[in-house]
C-alpha positions in Angstrom: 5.8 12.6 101.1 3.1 14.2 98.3 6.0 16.6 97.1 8.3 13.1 96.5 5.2 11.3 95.2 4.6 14.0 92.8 8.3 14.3 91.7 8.1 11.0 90.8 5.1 11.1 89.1 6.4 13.9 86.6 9.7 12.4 86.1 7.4 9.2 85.2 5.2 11.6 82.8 8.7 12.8 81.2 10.1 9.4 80.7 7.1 8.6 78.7 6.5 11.6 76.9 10.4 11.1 75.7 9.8 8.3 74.5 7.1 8.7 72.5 9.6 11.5 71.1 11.9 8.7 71.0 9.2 6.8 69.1 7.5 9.3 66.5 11.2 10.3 65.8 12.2 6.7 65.0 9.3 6.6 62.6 9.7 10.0 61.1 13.1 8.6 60.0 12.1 5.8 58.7 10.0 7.6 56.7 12.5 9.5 56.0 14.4 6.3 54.6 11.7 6.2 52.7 11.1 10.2 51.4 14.8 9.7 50.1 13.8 8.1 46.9 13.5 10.6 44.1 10.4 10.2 41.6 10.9 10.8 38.3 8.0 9.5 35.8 8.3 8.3 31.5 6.0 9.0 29.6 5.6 5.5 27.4 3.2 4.9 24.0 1.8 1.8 24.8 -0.7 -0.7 26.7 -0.1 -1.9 30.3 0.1 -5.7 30.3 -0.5 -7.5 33.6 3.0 -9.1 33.7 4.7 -5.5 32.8 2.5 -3.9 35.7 3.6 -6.6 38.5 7.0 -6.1 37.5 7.1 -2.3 37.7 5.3 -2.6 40.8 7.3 -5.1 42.6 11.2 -6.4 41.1 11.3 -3.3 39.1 10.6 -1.3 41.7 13.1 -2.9 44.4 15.9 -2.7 41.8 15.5 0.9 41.4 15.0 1.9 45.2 18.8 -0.4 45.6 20.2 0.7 42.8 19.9 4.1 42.1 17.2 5.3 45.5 14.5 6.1 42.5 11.2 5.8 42.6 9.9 5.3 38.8 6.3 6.1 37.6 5.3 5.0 33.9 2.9 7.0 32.6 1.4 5.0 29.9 -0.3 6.2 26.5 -2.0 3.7 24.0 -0.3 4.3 20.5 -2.8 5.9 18.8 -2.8 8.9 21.1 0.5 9.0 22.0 2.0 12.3 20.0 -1.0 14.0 20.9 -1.6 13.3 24.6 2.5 13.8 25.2 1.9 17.6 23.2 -1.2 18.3 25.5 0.9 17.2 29.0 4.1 18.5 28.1 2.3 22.2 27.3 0.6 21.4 30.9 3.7 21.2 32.1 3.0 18.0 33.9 5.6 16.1 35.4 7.2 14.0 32.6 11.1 13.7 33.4 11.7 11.4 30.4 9.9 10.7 27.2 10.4 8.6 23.6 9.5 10.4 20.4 11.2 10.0 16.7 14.7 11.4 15.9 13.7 13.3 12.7 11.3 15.5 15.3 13.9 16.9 17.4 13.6 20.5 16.6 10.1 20.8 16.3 10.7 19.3 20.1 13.8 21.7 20.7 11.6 24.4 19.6 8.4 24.0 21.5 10.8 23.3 25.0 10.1 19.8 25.1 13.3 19.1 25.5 16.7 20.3 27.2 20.2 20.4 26.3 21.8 17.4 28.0 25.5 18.0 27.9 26.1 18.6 31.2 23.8 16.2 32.9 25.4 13.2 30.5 28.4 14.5 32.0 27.9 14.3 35.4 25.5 11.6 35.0 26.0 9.4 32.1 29.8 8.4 31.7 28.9 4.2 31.8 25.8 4.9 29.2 28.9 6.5 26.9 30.9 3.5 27.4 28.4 1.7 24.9 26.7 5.2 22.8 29.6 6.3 21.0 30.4 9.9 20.4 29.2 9.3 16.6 25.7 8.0 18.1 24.8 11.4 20.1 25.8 13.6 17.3 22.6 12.6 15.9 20.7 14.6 18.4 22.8 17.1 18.4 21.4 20.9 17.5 23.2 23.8 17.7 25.9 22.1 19.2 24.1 21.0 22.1 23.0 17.3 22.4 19.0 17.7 22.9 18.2 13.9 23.4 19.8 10.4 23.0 19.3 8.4 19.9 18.7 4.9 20.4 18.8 1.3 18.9 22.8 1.4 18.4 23.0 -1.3 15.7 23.6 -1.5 12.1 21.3 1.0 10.3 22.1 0.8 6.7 18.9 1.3 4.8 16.5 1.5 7.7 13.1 1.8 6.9 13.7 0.4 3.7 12.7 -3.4 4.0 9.9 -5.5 4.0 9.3 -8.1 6.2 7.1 -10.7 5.2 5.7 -14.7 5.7 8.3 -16.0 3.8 6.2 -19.9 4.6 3.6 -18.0 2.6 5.6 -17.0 0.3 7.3 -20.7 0.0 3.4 -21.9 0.1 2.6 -20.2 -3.5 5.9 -20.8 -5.1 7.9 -17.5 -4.9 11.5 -17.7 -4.0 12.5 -13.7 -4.0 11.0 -10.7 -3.6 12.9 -7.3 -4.9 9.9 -5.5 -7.1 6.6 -3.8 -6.4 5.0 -6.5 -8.9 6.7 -8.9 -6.8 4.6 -7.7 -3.6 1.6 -8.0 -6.0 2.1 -10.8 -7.1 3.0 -12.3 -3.9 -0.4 -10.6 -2.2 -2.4 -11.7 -5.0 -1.3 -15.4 -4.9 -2.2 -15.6 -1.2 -5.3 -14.0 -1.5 -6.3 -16.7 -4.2 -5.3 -19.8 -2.6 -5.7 -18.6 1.4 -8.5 -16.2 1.4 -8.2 -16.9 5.3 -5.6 -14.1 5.1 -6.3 -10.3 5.1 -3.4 -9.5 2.8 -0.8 -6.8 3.5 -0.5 -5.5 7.0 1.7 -2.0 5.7 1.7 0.5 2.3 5.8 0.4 2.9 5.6 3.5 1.1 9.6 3.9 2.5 11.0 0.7 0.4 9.1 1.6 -2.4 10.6 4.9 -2.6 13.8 3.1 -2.5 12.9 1.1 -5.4 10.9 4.1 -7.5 13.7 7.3 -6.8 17.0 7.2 -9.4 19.1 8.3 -5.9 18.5 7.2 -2.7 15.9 9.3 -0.9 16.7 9.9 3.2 13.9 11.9 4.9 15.5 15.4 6.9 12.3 17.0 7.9 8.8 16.9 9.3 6.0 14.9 8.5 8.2 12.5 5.4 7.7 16.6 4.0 11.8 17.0 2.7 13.9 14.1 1.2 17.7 14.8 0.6 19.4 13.4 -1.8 23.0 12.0 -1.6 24.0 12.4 -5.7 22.4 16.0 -6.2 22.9 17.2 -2.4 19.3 19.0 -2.9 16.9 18.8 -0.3 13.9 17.9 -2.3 10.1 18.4 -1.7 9.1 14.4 -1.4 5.0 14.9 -2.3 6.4 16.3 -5.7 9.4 13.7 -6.9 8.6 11.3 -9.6 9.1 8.6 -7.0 6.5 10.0 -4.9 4.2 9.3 -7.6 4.7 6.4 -8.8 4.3 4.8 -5.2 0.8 6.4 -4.7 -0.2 4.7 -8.2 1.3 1.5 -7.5 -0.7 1.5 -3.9 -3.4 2.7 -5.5 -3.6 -0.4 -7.6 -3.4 -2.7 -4.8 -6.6 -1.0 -3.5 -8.4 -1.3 -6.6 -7.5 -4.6 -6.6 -8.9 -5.3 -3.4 -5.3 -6.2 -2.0 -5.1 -3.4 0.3 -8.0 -2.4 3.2 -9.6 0.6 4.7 -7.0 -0.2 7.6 -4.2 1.1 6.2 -4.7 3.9 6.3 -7.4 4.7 8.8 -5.3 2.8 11.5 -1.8 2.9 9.9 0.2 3.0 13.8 -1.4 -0.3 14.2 0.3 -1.8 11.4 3.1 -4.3 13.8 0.0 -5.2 15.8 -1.6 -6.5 12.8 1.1 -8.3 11.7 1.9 -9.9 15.2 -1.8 -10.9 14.6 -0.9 -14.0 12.5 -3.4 -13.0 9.4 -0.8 -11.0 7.3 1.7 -11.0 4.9 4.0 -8.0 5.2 5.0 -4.7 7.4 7.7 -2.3 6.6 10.7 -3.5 8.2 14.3 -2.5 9.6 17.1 -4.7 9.9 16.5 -7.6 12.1 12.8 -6.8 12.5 12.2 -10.7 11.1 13.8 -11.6 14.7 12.4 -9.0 16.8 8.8 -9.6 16.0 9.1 -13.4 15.5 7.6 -14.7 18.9 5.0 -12.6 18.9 3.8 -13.7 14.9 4.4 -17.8 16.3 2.2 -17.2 19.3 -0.7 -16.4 16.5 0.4 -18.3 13.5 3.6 -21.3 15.1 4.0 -21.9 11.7 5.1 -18.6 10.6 8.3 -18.1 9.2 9.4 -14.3 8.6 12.3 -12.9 6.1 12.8 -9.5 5.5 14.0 -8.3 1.9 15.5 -4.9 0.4 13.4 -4.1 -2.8 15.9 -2.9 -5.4 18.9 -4.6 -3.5 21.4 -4.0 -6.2 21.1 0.1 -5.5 23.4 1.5 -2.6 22.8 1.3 1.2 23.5 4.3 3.0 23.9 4.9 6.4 21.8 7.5 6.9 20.7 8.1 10.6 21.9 7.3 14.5 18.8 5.5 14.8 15.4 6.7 14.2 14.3 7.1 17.5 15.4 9.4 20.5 15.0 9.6 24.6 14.7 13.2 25.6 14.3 15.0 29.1 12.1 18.1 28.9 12.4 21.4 29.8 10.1 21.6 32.9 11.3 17.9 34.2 11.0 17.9 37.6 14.0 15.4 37.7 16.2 15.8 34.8 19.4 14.2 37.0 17.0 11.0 37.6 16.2 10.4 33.8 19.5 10.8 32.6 20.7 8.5 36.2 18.2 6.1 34.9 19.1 5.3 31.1 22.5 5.4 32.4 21.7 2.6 34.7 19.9 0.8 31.6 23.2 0.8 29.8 25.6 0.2 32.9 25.7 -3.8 31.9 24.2 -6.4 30.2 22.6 -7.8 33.2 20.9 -4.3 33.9 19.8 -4.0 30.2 18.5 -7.4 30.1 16.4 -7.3 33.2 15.2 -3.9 32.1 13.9 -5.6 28.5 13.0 -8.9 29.4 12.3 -9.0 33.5 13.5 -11.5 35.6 15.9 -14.6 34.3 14.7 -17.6 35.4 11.0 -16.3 35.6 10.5 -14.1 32.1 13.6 -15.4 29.8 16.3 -18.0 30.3 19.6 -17.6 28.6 20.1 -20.7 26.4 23.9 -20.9 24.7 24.1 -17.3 24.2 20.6 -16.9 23.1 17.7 -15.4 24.9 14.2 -17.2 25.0 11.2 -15.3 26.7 9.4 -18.0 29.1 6.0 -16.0 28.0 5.5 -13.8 25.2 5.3 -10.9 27.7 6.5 -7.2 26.4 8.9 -5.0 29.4 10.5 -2.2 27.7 10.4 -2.3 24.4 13.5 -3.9 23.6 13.4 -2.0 19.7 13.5 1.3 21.8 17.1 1.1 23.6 18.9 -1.5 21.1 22.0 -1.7 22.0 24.6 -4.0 19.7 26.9 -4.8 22.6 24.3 -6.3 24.7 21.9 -7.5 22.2 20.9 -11.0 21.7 18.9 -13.3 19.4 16.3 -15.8 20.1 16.8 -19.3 19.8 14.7 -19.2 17.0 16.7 -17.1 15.3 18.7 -18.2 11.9 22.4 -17.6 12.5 22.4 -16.8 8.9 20.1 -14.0 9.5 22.1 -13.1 12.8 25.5 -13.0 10.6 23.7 -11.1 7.9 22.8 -8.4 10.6 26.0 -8.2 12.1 28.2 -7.4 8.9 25.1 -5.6 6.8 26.7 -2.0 7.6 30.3 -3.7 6.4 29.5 -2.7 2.5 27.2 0.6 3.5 28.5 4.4 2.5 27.8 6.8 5.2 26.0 9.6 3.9 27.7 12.9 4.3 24.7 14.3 6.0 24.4 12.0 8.6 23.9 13.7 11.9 22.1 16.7 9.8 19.1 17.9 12.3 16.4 20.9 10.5 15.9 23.4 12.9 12.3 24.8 11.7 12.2 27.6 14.4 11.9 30.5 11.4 9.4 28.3 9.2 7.1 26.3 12.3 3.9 28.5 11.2 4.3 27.2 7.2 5.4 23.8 9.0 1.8 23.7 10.7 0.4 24.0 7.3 2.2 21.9 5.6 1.4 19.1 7.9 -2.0 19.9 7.2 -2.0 19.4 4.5 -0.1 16.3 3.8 -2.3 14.5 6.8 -5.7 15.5 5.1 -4.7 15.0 1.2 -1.5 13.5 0.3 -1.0 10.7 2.9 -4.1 9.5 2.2 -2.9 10.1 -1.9 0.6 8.1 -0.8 -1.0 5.1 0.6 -3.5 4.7 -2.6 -6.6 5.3 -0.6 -7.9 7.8 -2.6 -7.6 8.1 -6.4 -4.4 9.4 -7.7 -5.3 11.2 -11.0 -8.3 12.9 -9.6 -6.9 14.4 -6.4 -2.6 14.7 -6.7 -3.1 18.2 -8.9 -5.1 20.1 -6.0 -3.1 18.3 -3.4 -0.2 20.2 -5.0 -1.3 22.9 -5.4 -2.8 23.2 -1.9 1.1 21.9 -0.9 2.3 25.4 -3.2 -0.1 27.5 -1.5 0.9 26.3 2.5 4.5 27.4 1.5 6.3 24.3 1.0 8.9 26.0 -1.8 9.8 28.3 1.3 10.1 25.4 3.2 12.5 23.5 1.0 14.4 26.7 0.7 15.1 27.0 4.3 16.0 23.1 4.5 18.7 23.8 1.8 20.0 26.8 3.2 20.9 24.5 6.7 21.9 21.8 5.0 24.7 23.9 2.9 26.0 24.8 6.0 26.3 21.4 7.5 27.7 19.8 4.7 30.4 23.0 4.8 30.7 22.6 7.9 32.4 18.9 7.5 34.9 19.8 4.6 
């Protein structure tokens, strides 16, 4: 009777102890459900809003465990340290899988392994992101006849950089119809300043459009640091600190300081030029096309009144297309999950519904969509919407002129391409004179550019500290690639 008693009581002890193995298995696997989610984690220039951080945290984070089993960390970086901090954790080899940076920067990027060739991961990866990039749009990060990154804002580009977007109420308010000189800005500044002292005048140099205005050809920047302008009638590459242009939009900013037009700002906090604008309390910010739309929400939620118009200084001159968009998404070398970065732009630009809810949250809760425009229920940043512009999912605010939306929409219609669009410098034999350079041109001529300092006095030794850091070698080297890719298209 014990023996049976104790056969019982172990085939009792076994049922148990199975299934507690029954149990701890069940929730290993669920957390094994949950251990299938790959990580990857952007690296984003920016401040975390409350609104931003719930939705990454909750809808975000659903739609990316259905739609694509990711788990996806933003890392982010306020603006002002954002080049620096992304050098210092990408030569730490932290785990970044996908980062932003500017287009005209891909080979110093290439060639300090911040970022891979992406060929054959857009390949296996990326086929409904292609569906709306064309081929022409990932030239532009192409190096070597790899593609290194993928340029975005797809839209019309025709003189980028080379606008000016300003109050145009203010503007109304002191009488001025048109703006399309440097004394026009003056005098626009000036006027405001007189009879609304409330305002802190310009919130940007623009040193861009006033190049556009100053050059006799149309300047596009090819190399680091605004260092190398090429231009389309001489097909030189040309050392930009030295052109005639060069110097006469240091001395026409430099009157604006001295005429107490221009502040200490500027310059000292020049990445914080949209902020100020979005502020309310300025008149102007360089602008690209449709920046009068992008930014207007966030001027009215300051100033309701505001009315913004962007202009093209010089507008008789030529509009090239000259770029695939100035900014670029790239996957670096040591990215832990180079597949989940390319899976997830992909994703972005899968449809519009993904693209919007990417950009703007959640309909109904973040933005309604109004008789085919979209209007933001609070004036709430997501991704920025600037930063994966696409022009067959983009829409306009109900604010939004539809003569300003049918000027965008047809402004590359009269545009020449420029024959060195897609050109990429590769400074891999001249990154030590580079470094200098860049030196050089941060400590003494930007300052010199914006009219911070005094021109006369401090543009010979600028120069010739320019001369000394190599930059004739430099140009040299610029030329010699740009030869060959504009041979290479005959």
């Amino acid at each position: 009777m014990r023996k049976k008693n104790a056969m019982v009581l172990l085939a009792l002890v076994l049922l148990l102890v199975l299934s507690a193995c029954s149990s701890s298995n069940s929730g290993g696997n669920a957390e094994g459900e949950k251990q299938k989610l790959e990580k990857i984690t952007i690296l984003y220039p920016g401040e975390e809003t409350e609104r931003f951080s719930e939705f990454l945290n909750n809808e975000f984070k659903q739609r990316m465990a259905d739609d694509l089993s990711l788990e996806v960390e933003v890392v982010f970086v306020p603006w002002a340290q954002y080049w620096e901090q992304k050098d210092i954790m990408l030569a730490a080899n932290e785990p970044i899988d996908l980062y932003w940076d500017g287009l005209p920067d891909l080979s110093t990027m290439v060639n300090k392994k911040q970022a891979q060739p992406l060929d054959e991961l857009i390949e296996t990866y990326g086929q409904d992101m292609l569906k709306v990039l064309p081929k022409e749009q990932l030239q532009g990060a192409v190096i070597d006849g790899q593609i290194y990154g993928i340029p975005s804002a797809y839209a019309p580009s025709s003189a980028m950089y080379q606008l000016v977007t300003v109050r145009q109420d203010l503007m109304d308010k002191v009488g001025m119809t048109d703006l399309n000189t440097p004394e026009d800005l003056k005098e626009f500044a000036t006027k405001v300043s007189e009879q609304f002292p409330e305002y802190k005048g310009p919130a940007d140099v623009i040193f861009k459009p006033l190049t556009r205005y100053f050059a006799d050809e149309q300047y596009f920047w090819i190399a680091a640091e605004d260092l190398v302008v090429y231009g389309p009638d001489s097909k030189k590459a040309i050392s930009y600190f030295e052109t005639e242009a060069f110097q006469e939009v240091a001395k026409f900013n430099r009157s604006m300081y001295d005429a107490g037009l221009y502040t200490e700002d500027l310059t000292i906090k020049y990445n914080e030029r949209d902020s100020r604008m979005q502020t309310g309390l300025y008149l102007w910010v360089e602008g690209s096309l449709g920046k009068e739309m992008e930014i207007a929400s966030a001027v009215k939620a300051n100033a309701p009144d505001a009315v913004l118009k962007s202009y093209l200084l010089a507008d008789d001159k030529p509009r090239y297309i000259t770029s695939t968009g100035g900014e670029v998404l790239s996957v670096p070398v040591t990215a832990p999950n180079p597949e989940g970065a390319i899976k997830f732009v992909n994703w972005l630009y899968k449809s519009q519904e993904n693209y919007l809810f990417a950009l703007y949250g959640v309909e109904g809760k973040d933005y309604e969509l109004v008789d085919g425009r979209i209007k933001k229920l609070a004036n709430t940043e997501f991704f920025y919407e600037w930063m994966f512009r696409n022009q067959n999912y983009q829409l306009f605010a109900p604010e939004a002129l539809q003569e300003d939306i049918d000027n965008y929409k047809s402004w590359d219609n009269d545009a020449i391409v420029s024959d060195a669009l897609g050109f990429r410098f590769n400074n891999e034999k001249v990154k030590m004179i580079e470094t200098a350079l860049k030196e050089v041109v941060g400590k003494q001529l930007a300052p010199i550019r914006d009219g911070f300092v005094d021109f006369e006095t401090s543009y010979p030794k600028a120069i010739e500290n320019l001369k000394a850091a190599g930059i004739d070698e430099y140009v040299a080297e610029v030329q010699r690639q740009l030869d060959e890719f504009l041979a290479s298209k005959k």
